[in-house]
BALOBA-1460 file (C-alpha; in Angstrom, 3 decimals):
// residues 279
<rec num="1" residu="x" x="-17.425" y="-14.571" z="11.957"/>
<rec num="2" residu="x" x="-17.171" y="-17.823" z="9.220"/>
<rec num="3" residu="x" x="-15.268" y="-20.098" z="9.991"/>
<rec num="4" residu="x" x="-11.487" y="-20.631" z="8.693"/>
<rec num="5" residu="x" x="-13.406" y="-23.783" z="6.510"/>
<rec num="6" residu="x" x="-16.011" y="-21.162" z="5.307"/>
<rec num="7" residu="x" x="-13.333" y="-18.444" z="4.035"/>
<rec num="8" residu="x" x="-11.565" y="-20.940" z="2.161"/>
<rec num="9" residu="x" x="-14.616" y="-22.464" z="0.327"/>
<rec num="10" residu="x" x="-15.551" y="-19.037" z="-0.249"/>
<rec num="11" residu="x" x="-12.356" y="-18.196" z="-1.475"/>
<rec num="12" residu="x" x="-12.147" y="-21.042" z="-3.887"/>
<rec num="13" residu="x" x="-15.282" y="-20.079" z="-5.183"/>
<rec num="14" residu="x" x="-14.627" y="-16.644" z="-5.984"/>
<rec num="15" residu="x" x="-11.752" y="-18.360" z="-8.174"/>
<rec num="16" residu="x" x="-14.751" y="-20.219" z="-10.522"/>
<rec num="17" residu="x" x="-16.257" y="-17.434" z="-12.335"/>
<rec num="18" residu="x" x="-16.401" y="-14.051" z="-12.263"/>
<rec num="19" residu="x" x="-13.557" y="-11.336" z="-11.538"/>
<rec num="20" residu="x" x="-12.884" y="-10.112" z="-8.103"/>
<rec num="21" residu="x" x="-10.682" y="-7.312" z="-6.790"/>
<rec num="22" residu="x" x="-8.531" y="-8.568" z="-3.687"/>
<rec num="23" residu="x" x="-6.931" y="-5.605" z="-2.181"/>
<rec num="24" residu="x" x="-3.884" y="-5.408" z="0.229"/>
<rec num="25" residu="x" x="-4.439" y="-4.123" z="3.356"/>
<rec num="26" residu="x" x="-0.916" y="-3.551" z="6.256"/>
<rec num="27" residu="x" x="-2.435" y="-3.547" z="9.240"/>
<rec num="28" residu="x" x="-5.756" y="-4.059" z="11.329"/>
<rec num="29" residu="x" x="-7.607" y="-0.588" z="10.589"/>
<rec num="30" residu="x" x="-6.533" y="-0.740" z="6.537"/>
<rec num="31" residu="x" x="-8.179" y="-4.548" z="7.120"/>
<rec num="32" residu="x" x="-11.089" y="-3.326" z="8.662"/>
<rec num="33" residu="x" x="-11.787" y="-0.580" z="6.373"/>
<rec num="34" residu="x" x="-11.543" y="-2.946" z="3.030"/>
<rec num="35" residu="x" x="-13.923" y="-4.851" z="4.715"/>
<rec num="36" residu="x" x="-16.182" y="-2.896" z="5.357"/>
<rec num="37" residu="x" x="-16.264" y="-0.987" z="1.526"/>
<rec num="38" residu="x" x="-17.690" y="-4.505" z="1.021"/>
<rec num="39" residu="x" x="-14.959" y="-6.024" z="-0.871"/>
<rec num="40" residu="x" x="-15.103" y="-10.375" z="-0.987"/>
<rec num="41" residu="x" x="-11.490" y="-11.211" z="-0.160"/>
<rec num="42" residu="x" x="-8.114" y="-9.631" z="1.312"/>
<rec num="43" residu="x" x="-4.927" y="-10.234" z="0.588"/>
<rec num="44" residu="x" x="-1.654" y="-9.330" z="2.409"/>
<rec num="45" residu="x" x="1.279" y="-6.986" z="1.194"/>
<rec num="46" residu="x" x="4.665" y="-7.838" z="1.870"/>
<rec num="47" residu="x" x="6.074" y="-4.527" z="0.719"/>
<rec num="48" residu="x" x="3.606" y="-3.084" z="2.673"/>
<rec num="49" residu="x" x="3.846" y="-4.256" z="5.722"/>
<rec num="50" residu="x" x="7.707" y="-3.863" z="5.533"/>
<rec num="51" residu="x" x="7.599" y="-0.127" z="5.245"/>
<rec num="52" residu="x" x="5.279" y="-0.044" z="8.133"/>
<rec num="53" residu="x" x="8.084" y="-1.586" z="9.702"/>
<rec num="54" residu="x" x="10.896" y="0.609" z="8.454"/>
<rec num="55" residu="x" x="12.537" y="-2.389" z="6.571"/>
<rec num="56" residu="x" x="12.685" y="-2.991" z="2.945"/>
<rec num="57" residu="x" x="10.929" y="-5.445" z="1.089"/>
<rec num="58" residu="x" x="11.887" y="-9.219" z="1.594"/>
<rec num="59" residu="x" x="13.539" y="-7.882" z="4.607"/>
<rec num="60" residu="x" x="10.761" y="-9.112" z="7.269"/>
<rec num="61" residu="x" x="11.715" y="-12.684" z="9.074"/>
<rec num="62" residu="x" x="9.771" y="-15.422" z="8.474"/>
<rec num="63" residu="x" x="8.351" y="-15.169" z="12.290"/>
<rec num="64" residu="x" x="7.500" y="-11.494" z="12.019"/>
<rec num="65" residu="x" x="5.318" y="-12.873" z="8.720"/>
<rec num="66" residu="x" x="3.645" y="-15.212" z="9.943"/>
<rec num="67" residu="x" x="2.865" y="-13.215" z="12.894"/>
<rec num="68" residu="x" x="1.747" y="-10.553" z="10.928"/>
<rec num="69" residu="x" x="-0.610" y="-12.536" z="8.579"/>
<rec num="70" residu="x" x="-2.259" y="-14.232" z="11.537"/>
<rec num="71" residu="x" x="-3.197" y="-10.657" z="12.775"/>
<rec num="72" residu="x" x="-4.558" y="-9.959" z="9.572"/>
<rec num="73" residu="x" x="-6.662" y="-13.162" z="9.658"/>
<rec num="74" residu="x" x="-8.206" y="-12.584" z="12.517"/>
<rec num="75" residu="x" x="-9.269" y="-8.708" z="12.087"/>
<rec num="76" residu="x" x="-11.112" y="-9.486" z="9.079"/>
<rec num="77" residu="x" x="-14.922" y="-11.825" z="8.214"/>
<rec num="78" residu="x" x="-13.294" y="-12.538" z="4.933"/>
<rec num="79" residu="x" x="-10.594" y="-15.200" z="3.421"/>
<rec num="80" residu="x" x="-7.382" y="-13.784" z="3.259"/>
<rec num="81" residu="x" x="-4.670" y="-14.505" z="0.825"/>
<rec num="82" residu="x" x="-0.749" y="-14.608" z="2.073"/>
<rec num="83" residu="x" x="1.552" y="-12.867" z="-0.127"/>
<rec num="84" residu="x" x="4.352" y="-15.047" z="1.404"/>
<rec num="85" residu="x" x="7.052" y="-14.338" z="-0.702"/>
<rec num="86" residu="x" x="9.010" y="-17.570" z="-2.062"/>
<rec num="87" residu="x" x="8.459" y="-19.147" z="1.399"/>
<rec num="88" residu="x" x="10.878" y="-17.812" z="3.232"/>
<rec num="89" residu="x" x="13.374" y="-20.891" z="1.914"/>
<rec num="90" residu="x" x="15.489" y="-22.162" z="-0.465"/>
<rec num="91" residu="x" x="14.807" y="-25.981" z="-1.032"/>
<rec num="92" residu="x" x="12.153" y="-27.208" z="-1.268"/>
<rec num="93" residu="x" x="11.636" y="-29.148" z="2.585"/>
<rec num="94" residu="x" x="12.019" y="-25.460" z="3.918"/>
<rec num="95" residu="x" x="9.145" y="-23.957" z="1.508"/>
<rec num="96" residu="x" x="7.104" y="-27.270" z="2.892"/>
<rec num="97" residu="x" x="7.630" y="-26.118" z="6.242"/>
<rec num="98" residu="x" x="7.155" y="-22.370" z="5.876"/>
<rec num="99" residu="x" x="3.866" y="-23.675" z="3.993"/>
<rec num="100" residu="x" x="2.782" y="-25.802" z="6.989"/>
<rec num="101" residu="x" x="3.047" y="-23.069" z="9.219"/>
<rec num="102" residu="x" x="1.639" y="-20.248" z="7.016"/>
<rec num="103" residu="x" x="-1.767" y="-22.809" z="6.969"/>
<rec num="104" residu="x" x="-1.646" y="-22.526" z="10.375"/>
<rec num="105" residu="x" x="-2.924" y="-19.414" z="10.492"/>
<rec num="106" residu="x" x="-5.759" y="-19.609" z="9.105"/>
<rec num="107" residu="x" x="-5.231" y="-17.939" z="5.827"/>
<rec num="108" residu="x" x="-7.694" y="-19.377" z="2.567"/>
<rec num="109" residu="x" x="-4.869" y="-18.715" z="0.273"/>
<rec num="110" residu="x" x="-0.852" y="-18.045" z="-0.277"/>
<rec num="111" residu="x" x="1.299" y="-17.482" z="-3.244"/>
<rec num="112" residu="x" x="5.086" y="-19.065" z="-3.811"/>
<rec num="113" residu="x" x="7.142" y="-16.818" z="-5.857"/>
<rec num="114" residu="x" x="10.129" y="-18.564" z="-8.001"/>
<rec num="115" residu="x" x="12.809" y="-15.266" z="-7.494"/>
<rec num="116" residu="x" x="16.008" y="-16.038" z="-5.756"/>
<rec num="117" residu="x" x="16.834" y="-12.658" z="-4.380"/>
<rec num="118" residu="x" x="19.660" y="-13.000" z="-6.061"/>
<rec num="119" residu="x" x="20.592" y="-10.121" z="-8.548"/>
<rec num="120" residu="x" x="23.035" y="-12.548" z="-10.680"/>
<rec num="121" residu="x" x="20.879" y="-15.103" z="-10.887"/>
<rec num="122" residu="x" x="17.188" y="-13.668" z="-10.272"/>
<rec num="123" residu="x" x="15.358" y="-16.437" z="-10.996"/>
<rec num="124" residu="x" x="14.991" y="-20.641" z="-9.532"/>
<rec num="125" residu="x" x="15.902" y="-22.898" z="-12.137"/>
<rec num="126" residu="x" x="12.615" y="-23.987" z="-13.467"/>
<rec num="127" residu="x" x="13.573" y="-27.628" z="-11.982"/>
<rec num="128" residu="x" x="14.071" y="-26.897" z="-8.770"/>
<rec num="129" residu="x" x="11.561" y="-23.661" z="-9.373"/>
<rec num="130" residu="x" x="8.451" y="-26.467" z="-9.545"/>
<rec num="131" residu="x" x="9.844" y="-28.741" z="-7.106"/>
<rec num="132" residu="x" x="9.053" y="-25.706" z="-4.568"/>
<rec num="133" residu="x" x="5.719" y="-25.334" z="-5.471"/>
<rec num="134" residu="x" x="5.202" y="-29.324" z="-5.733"/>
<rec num="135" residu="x" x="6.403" y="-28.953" z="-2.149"/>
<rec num="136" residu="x" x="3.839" y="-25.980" z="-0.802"/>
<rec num="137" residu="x" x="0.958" y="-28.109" z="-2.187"/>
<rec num="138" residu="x" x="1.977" y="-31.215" z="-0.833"/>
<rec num="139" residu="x" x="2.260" y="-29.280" z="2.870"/>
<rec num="140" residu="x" x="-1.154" y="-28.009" z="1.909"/>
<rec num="141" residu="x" x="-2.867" y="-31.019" z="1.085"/>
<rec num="142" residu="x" x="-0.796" y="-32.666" z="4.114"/>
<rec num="143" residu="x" x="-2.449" y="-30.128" z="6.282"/>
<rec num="144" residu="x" x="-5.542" y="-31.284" z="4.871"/>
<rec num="145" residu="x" x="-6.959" y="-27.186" z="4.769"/>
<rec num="146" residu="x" x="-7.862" y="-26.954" z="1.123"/>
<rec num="147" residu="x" x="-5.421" y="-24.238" z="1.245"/>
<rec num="148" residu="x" x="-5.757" y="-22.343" z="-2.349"/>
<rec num="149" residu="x" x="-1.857" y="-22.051" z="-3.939"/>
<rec num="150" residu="x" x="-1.105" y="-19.430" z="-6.218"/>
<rec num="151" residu="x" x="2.157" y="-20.177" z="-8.312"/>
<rec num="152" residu="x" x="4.352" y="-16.803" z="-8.907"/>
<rec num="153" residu="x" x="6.545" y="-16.346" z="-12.357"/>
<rec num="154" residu="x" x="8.646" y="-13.372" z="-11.554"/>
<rec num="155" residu="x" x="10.430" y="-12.876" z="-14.470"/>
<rec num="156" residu="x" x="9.158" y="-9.172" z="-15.168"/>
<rec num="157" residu="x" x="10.172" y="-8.169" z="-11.793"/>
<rec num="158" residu="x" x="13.149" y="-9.596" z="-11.319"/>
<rec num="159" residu="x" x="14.734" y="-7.717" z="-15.078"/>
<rec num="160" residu="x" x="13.729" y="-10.753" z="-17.591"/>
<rec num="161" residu="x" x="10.590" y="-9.581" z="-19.128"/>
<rec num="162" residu="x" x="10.302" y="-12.715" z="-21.248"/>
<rec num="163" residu="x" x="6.676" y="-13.809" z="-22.089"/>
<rec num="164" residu="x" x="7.190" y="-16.874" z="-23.615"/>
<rec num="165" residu="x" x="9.248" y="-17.899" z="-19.907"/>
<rec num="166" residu="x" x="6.977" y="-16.843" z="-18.340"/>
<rec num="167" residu="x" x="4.519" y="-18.679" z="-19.786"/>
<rec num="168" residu="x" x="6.303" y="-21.893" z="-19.484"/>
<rec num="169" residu="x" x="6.711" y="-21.423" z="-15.818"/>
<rec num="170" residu="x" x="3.087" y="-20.558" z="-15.077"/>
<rec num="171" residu="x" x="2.312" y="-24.178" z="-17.022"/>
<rec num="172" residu="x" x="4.472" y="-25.863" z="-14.929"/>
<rec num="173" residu="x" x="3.436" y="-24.413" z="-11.598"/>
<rec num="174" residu="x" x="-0.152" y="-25.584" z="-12.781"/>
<rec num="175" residu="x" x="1.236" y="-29.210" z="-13.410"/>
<rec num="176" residu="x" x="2.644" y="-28.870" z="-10.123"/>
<rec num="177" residu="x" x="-0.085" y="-27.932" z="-8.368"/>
<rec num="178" residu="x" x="-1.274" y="-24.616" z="-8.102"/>
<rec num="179" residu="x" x="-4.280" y="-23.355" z="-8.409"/>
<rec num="180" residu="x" x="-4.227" y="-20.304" z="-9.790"/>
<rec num="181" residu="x" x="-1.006" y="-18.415" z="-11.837"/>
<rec num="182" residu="x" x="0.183" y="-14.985" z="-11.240"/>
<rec num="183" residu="x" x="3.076" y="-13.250" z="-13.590"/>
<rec num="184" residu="x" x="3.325" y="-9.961" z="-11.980"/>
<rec num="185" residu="x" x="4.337" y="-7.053" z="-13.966"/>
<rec num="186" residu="x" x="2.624" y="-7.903" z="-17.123"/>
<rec num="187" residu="x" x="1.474" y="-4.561" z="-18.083"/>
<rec num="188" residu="x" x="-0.206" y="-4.331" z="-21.727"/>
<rec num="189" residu="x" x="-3.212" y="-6.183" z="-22.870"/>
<rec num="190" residu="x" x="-1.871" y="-8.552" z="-25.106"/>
<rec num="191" residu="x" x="0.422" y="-9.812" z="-22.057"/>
<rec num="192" residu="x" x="-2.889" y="-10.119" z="-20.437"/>
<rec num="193" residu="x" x="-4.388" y="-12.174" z="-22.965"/>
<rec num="194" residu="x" x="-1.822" y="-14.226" z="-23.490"/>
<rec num="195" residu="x" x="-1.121" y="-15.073" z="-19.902"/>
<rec num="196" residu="x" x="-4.521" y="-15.956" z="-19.560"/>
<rec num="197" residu="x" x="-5.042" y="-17.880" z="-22.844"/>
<rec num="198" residu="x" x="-1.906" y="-19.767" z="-21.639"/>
<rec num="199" residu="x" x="-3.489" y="-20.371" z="-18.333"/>
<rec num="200" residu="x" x="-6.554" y="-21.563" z="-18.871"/>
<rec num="201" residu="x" x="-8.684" y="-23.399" z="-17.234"/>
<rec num="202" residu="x" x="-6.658" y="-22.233" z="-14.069"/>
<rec num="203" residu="x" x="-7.704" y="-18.831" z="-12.785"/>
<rec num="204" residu="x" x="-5.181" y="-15.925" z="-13.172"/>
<rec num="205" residu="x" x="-4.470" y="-13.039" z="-10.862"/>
<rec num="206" residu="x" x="-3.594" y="-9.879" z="-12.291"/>
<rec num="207" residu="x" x="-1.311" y="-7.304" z="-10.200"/>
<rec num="208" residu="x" x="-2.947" y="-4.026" z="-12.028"/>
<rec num="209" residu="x" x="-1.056" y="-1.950" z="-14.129"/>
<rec num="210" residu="x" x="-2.069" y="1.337" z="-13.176"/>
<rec num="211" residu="x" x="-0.480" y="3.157" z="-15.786"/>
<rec num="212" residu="x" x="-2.772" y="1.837" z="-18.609"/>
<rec num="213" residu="x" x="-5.393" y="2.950" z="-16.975"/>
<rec num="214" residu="x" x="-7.509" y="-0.196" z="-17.003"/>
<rec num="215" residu="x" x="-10.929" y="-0.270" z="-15.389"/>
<rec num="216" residu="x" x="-12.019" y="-3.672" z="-13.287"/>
<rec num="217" residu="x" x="-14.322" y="-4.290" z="-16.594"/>
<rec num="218" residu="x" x="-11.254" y="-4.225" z="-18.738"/>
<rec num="219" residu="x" x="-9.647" y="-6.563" z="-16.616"/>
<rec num="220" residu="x" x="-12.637" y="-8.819" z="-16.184"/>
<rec num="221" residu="x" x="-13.372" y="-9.288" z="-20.518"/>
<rec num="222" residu="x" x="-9.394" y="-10.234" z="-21.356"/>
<rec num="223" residu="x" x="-10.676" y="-13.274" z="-18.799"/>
<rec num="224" residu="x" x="-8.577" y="-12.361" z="-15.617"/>
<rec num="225" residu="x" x="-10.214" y="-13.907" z="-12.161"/>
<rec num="226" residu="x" x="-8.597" y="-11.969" z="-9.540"/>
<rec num="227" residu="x" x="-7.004" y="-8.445" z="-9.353"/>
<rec num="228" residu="x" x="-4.355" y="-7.582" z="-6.354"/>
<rec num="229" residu="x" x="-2.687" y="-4.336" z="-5.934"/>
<rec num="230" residu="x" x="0.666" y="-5.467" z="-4.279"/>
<rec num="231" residu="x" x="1.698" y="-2.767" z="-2.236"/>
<rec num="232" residu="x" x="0.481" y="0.098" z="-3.687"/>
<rec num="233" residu="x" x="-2.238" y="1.658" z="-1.696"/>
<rec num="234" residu="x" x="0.238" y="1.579" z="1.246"/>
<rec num="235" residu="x" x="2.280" y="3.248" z="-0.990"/>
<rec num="236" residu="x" x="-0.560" y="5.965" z="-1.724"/>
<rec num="237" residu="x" x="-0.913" y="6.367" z="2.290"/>
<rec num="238" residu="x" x="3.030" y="6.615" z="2.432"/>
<rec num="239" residu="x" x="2.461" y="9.528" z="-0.646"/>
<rec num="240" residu="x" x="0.318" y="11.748" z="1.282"/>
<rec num="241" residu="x" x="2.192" y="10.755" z="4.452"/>
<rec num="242" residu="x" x="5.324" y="12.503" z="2.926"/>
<rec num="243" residu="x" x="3.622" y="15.364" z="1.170"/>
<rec num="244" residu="x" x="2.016" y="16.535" z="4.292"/>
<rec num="245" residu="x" x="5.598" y="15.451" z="6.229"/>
<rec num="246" residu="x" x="7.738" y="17.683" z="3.448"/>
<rec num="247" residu="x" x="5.085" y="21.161" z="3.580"/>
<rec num="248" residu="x" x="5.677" y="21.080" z="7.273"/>
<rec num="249" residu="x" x="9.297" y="20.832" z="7.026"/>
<rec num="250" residu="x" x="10.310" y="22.918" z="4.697"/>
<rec num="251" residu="x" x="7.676" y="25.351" z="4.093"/>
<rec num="252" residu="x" x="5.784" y="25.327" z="7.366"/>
<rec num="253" residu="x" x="2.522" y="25.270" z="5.960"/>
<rec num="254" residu="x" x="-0.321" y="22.911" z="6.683"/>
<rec num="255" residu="x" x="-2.457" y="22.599" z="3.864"/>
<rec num="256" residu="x" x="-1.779" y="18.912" z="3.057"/>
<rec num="257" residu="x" x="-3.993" y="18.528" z="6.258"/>
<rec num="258" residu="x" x="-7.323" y="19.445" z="4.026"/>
<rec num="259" residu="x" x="-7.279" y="16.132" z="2.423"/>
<rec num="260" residu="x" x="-7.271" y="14.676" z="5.951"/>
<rec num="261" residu="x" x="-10.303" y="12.034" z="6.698"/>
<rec num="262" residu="x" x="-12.242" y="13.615" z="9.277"/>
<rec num="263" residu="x" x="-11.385" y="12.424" z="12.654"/>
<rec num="264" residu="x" x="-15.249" y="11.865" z="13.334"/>
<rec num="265" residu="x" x="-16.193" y="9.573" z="10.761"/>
<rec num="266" residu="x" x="-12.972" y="7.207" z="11.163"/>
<rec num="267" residu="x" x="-13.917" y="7.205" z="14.656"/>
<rec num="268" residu="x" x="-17.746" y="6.597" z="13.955"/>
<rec num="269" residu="x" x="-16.983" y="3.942" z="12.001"/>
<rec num="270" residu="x" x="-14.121" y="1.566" z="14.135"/>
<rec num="271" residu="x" x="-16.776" y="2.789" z="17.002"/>
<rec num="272" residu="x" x="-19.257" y="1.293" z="15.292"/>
<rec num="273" residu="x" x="-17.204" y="-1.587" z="13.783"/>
<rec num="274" residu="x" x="-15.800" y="-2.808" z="17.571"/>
<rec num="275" residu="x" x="-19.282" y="-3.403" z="18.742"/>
<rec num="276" residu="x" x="-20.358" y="-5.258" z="15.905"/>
<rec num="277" residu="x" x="-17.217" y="-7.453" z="16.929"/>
<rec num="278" residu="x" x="-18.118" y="-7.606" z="20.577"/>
<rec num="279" residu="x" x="-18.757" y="-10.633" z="21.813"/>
């Protein structure tokens, strides 16, 4: 396996050229299983891993985190990016020491957001919005990990789908110090393009819109570096989950079961997978 300095010079690469899909797997078999379709980096899923846990999202302690994203580190050959939320603080000295222990487990990247979880007022003031990321990269650099920081502008999640705020924020995270900008729930092309031209030369990460239905080329020629899918594929498990779930319930019929994986190649495959791990 490479070595926690390895993933994160790998990661950082990946961020120079190039466009690279960074799916989000929830637990150690959905890590193994990216892995071994051959994709170059992994990133976590708050959302889902909080459904795995029967708890909404943003609902999962800061302990149960960082417990989880270790586990996550460790299943997988490849650098892993935290989705850690806004740091799992309000001022800045807390997101500093979130940060410093978030390092600590060996993750090649994490990502800040600037939401308050507040529905009145949804969003940091940009002040104290960049003092929080000037705070994660100075417990990065501190830590001396070369850490990659990914600066969040949630403005279209959070009900203020303004591009032009947006925009400013993802500047000013980049002043601050991150390294590469993420707006997620942009959705058309020329939000794309504008993030991007707006970003540049800092890499930008793209959560995909799936209802445009844009390919990884698409992506990759409006200038995007990375594409994340949030929690979605957990929430495509969860889909078929509850299909099967609701025919057995309340129509006692089993044919959800046909789209099944068969149980002998899953079992071929973590078979196979454990003794390549072996030591």
């Amino acid at each position: 396996m490479p070595s926690t300095a390895e993933k994160r010079r790998t990661f950082h690469k990946l961020h120079e050229a190039g466009c690279f899909v960074i799916p989000n797997p929830w637990d150690i078999g959905t890590t193994r299983y990216l892995q071994h379709l051959g994709f170059k980096a992994l990133a976590t899923t708050s959302a889902g891993f909080a459904f795995s846990r029967a708890v909404p999202d943003n609902a999962v302690s800061r302990d149960a985190m960082l417990a989880h994203i270790a586990e996550i580190v460790a299943a997988s050959d490849l650098p892993v990016n935290a989705d850690f939320e806004g740091g799992y603080a309000h001022e800045p000295d807390g997101v500093a020491e979130s940060v410093r222990l978030c390092v600590g487990t060996g993750v090649a990247g994490l990502s800040i957001e600037d939401s308050t979880g507040d529905k009145e007022k949804p969003l940091y003031d940009l002040d104290l919005a960049v003092e929080r990321i000037k705070a994660a990269r100075a417990a990065i650099d501190r830590a001396g990990g070369d850490v990659l920081l990914t600066g969040r502008a949630e403005c279209f999640l959070v009900g203020r789908p303004d591009l032009d705020e947006t925009i400013r924020r993802l500047k000013a995270y980049a002043a601050a110090g991150a390294d590469c900008l993420y707006a997620p729930g942009i959705r058309s092309r020329e939000q794309i393009a504008a993030v991007v031209k707006a970003a540049a030369p800092k890499p930008v990460n793209l959560l995909m819109p799936g209802a445009l239905g844009l390919t990884v080329d698409d992506v990759a020629g409006l200038g995007v570096r990375r594409i994340s899918v949030g929690g979605t594929i957990s929430r495509v498990a969860f889909g078929a989950f509850i299909r099967a779930a609701k025919q057995i319930a309340s129509e006692g019929r089993f044919d959800a079961f046909a789209d099944a994986v068969p149980h002998a190649e899953l079992n071929a495959l973590f078979r196979d997978d454990m003794k390549k791990r072996a030591p």
